[in-house]
N, C-alpha and C positions, 0 to 999 in steps of 0.2 A: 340522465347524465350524472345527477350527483347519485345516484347509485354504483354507478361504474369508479368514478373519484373513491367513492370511499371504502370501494371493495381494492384500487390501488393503492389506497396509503396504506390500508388492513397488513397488504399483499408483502409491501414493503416495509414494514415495522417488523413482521415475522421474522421476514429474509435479516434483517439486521440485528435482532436482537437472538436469535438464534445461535450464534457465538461471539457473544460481547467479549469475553476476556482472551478470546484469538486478536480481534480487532483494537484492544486498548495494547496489548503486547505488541502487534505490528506499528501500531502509531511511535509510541516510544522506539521501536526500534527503529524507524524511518528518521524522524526526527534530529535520533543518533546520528546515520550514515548522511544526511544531509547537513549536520554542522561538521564532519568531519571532511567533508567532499566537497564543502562550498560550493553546491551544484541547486538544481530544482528538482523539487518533488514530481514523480511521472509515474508513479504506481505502488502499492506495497499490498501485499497480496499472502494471507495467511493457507498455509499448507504442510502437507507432512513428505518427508524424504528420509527412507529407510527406516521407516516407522517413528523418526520424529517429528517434531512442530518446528517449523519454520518459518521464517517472512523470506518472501524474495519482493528487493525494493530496487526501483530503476531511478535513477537519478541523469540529470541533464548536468555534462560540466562541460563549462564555457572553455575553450581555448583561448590562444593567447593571438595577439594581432596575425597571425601567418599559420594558424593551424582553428582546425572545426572543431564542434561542440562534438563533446562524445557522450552516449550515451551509455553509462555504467552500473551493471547488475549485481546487487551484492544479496548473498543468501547468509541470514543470519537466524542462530538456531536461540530456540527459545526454551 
């Protein structure tokens, strides 16, 4: 059992550390569109589109007493 644990955290240090500076660029850019949107953090996710680097970040924004929360995808380039 702790063989398998430590071949997990191994497994997942890789995966994460494998592109740190896609992932500190998506945080800052979530960050962004979450104090701009006054909404919730629901995903930011580093990627490329038409050969550039992107975040695509989804945010939750609350409606107002008589309308639903929406949920909002915003693609910002890095």
């Amino acid at each position: 059992m702790k063989m398998s644990m430590i071949a997990s955290m191994f497994l997942a240090s890789a995966l994460f550390s494998a592109t740190p500076s896609l992932a500190a660029d998506c945080s800052a850019s979530a960050q962004q569109v979450v104090a701009q949107t006054g909404g919730q953090l629901l995903s930011a996710k580093a990627g490329t589109k038409s050969g550039q680097t992107v975040c695509k970040i989804t945010v939750l924004v609350k409606g107002n007493a008589y309308q639903r929360s929406k949920k909002i995808t915003v693609t910002v380039p890095q």
